[in-house]
C-alpha positions as a printed NumPy array, in Angstrom:
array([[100.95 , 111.477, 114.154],
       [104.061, 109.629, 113.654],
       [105.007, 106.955, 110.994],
       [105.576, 103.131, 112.912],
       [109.119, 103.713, 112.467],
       [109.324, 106.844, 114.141],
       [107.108, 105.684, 116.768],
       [109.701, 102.611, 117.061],
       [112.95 , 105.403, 117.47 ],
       [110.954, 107.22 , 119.901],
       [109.823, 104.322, 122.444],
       [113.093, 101.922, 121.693],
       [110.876,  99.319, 120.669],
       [111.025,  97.676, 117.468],
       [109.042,  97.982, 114.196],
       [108.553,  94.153, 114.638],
       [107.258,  94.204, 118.196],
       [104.792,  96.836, 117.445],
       [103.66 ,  95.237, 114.573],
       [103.017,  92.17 , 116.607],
       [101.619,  94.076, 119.445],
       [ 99.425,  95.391, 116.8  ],
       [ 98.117,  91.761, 116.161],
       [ 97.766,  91.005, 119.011],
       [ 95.419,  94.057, 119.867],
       [ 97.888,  94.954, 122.577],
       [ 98.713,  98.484, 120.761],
       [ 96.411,  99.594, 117.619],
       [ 97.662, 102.102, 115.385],
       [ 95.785, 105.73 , 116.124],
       [ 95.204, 104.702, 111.97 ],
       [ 96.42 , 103.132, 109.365],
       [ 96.667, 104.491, 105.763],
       [ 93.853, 102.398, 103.419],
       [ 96.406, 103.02 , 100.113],
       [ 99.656, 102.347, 101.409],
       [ 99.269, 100.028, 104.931],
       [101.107, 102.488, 106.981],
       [100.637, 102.376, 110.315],
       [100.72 , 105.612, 112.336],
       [100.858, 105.991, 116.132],
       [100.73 , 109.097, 118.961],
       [102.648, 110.144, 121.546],
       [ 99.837, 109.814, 123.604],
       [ 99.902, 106.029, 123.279],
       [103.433, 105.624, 125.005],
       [101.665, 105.738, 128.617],
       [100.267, 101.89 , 127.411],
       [103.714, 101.239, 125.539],
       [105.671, 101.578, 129.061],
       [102.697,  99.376, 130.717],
       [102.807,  96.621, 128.315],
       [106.707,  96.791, 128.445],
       [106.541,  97.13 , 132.353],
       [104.579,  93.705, 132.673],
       [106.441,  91.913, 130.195],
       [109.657,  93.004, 132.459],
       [107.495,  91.304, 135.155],
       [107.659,  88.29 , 133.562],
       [103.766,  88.006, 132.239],
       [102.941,  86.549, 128.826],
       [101.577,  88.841, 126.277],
       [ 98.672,  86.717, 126.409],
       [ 98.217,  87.857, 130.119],
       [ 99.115,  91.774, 129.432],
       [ 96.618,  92.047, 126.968],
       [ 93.932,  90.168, 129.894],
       [ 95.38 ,  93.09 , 132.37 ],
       [ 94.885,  95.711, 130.169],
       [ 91.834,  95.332, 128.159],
       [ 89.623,  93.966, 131.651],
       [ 88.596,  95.706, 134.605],
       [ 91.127,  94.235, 136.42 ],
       [ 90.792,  95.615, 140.327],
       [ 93.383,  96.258, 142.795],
       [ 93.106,  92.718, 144.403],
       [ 93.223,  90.949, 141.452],
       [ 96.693,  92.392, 140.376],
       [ 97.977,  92.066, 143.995],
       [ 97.035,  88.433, 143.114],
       [ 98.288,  87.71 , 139.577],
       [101.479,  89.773, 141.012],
       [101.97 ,  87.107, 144.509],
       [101.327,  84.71 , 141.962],
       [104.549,  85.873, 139.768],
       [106.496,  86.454, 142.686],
       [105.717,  82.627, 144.043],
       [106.688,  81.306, 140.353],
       [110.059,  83.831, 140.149],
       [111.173,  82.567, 143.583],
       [110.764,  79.045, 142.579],
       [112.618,  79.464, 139.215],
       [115.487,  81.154, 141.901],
       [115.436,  77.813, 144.245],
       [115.427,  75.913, 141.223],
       [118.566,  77.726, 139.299],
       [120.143,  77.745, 142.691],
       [119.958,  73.443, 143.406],
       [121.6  ,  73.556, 140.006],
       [124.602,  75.387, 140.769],
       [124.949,  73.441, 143.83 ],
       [124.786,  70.144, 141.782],
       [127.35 ,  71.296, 139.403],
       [129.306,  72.737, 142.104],
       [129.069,  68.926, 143.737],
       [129.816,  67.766, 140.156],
       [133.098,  69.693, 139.904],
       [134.05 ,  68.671, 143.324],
       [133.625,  65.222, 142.331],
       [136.115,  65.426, 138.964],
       [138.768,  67.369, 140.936],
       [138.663,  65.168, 143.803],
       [138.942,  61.575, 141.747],
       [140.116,  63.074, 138.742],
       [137.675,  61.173, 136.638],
       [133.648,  61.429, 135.095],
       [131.277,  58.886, 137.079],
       [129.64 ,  56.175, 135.928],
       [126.394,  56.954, 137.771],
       [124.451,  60.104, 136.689],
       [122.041,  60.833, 139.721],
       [118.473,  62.319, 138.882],
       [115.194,  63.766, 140.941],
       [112.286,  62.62 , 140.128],
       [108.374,  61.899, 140.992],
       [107.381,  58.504, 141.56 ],
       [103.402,  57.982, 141.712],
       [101.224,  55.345, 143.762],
       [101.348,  51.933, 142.31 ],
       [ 99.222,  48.964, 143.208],
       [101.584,  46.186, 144.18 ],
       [101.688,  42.652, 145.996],
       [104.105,  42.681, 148.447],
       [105.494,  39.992, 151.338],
       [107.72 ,  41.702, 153.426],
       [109.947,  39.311, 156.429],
       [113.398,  39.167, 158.266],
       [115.639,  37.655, 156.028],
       [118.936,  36.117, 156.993],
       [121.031,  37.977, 154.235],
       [119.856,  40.331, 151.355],
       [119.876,  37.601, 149.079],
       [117.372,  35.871, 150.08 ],
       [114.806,  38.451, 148.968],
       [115.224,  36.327, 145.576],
       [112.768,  33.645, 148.112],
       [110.227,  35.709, 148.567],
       [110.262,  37.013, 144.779],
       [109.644,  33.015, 144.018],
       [106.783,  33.064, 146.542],
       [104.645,  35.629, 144.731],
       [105.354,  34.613, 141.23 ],
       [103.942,  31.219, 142.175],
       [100.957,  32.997, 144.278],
       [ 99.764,  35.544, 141.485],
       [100.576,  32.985, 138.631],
       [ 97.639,  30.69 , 140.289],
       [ 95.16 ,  33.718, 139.675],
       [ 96.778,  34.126, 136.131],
       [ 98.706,  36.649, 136.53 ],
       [102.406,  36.382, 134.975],
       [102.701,  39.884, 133.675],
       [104.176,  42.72 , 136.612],
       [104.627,  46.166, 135.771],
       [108.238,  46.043, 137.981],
       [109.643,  44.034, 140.661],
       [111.475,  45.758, 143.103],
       [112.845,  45.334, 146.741],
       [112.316,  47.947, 149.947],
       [115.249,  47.64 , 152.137],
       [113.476,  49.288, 155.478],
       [116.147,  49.117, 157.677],
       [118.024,  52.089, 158.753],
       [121.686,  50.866, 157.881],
       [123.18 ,  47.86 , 156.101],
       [123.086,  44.627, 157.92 ],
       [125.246,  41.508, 158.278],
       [121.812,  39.378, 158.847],
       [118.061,  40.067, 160.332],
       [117.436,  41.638, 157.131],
       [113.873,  44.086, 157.207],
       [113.107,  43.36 , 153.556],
       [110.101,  43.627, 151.173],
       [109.539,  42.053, 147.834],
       [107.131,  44.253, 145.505],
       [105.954,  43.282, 142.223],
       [103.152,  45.664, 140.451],
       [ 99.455,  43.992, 140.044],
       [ 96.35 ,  45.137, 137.687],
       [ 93.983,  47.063, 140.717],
       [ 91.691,  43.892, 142.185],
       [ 94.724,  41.465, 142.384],
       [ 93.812,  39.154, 145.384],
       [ 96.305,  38.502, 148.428],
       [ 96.154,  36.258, 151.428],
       [ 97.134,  36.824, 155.379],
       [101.162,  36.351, 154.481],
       [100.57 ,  38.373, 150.557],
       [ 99.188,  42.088, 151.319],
       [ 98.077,  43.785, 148.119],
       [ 97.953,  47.434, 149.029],
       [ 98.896,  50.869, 147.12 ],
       [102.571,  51.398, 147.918],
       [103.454,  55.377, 148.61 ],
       [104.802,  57.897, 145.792],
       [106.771,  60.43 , 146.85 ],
       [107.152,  64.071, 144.968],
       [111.207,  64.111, 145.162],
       [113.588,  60.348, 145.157],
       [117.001,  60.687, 143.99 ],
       [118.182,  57.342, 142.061],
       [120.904,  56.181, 139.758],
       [120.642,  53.046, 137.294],
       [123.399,  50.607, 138.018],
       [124.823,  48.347, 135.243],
       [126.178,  45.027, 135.991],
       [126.347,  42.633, 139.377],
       [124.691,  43.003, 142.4  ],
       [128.13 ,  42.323, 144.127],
       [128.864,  46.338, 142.977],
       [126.   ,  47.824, 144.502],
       [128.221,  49.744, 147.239],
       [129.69 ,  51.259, 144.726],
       [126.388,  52.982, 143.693],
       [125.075,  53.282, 147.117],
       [127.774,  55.505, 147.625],
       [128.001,  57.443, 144.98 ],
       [123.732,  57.977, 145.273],
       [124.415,  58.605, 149.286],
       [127.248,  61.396, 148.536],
       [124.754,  62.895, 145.801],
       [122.368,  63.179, 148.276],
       [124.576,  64.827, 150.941],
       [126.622,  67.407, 148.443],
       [123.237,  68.415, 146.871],
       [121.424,  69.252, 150.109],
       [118.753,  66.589, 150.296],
       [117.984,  64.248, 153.194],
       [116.375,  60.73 , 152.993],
       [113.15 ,  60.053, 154.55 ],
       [112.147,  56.856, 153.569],
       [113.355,  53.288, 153.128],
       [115.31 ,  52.571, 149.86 ],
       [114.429,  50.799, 146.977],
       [115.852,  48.438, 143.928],
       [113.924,  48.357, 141.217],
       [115.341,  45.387, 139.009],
       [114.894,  46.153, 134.92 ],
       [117.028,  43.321, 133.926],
       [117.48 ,  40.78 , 136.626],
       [117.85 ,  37.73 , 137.979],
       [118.438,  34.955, 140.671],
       [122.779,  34.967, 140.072],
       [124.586,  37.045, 142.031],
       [126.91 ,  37.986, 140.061],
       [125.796,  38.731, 136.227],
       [126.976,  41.84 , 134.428],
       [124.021,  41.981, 131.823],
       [121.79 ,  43.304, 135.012],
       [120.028,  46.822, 135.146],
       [118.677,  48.206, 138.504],
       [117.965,  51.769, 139.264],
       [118.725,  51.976, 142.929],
       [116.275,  54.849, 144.585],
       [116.489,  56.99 , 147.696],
       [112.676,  58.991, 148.594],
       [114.459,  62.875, 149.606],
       [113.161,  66.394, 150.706],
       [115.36 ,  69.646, 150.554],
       [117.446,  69.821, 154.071]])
């Protein structure tokens, strides 16, 4: 028998992980001493040592090794649990490797204008949300703020006057001198009543939409757009739905620099 720290010099593990592994009831002691505590080990229990270090190279939790060890686990079952590790390891790899190519796009960006942007650009899930919507060809962008005036009044007759967000879906392909495809959204309570112009329906989430949050007028939207747009591009996404400006601190001026409006884009991986 050998003492735990002999055990620890002969497998290259340390005293600390065996005494957790102990603990754990990954790898008991062949005994321990009842006067002193010492824990004493055989060479015969390397053969589970190198397992237990062989999954945890793998990736699995201890909490999993000790499942896969102490069950009858059969040959399907760890071709399973091991497809299963391989799908998570080759996300983590797709995942590390978007990140290099945003900070590659990131360092492109400083060397190229020499300066850090005002817009950080993020990925994230936007979920299903009942809404109220009226949705026309508008002369000019504008003159969404119309339509926004239309539902307040509409809703505020069934008592509501509370929205969870306005925002406005820009469905045409490119931008537009006039014949504007617009939508005006504002988030209702589930039940919310609309009429043959007002359609109350659940507008679409979408698993990936790039946006940015823009401070300040609406005149300086382009400057966003194109900063979101080039984001999009450098980071290997695509677009694949119509846009949308969610207004967090807004108004009817044009031009007011106290405004807040994260500006969205709905992507997938190229």
């Amino acid at each position: 028998m050998l003492k735990i720290g002999d055990f620890s010099k002969l497998s290259q593990v340390s005293i600390k992980a065996l005494r957790l592994y102990d603990e754990m009831g990954l790898l008991k002691p062949i005994s321990v001493d009842h006067f002193t505590g010492y824990r004493f080990y055989s060479v015969s229990q390397l053969p589970r040592l190198h397992r237990i270090l062989a999954f945890k190279d793998l990736g699995f939790s201890l909490e999993q090794i000790l499942q896969l060890l102490n069950e009858e686990i059969s040959i399907e079952q760890m071709r399973g649990m091991l497809r299963i590790k391989q799908a998570d390891l080759q996300q983590l790899i797709e995942e590390e490797q978007a990140r290099l190519i945003r900070v590659a796009a990131r360092l492109r960006q400083i060397e190229q204008e020499n300066v850090m942007s005002d817009y950080e650009v993020i990925i994230k899930k936007s979920e299903p949300i009942t809404v109220a919507s009226i949705r026309e060809i508008l002369p000019n962008y504008f003159a969404i703020t119309q339509l926004f005036q239309e539902l307040y009044q509409f809703l505020g007759q069934q008592g509501i006057t509370k929205f969870g967000y306005d925002a406005a879906i820009w469905h045409d392909l490119g931008y537009k001198e006039s014949d504007v495809d617009a939508e005006a959204v504002l988030a209702v309570p589930s039940g919310t009543k609309g009429n043959d112009r007002i359609k109350v329906y659940e507008l679409q989430g979408y698993e990936a939409i790039a946006c940015v949050v823009h401070h300040g007028s609406y005149q300086d939207f382009p400057k966003a757009y194109e900063h979101l747009l080039t984001w999009i591009e450098n980071n290997g996404y695509r677009c694949i739905g119509a846009n949308r400006e969610f207004y967090i601190q807004g108004g009817s001026e044009f031009d007011n620099e106290s405004y807040i409006t994260e500006i969205q884009f709905p992507v997938e991986r190229v």
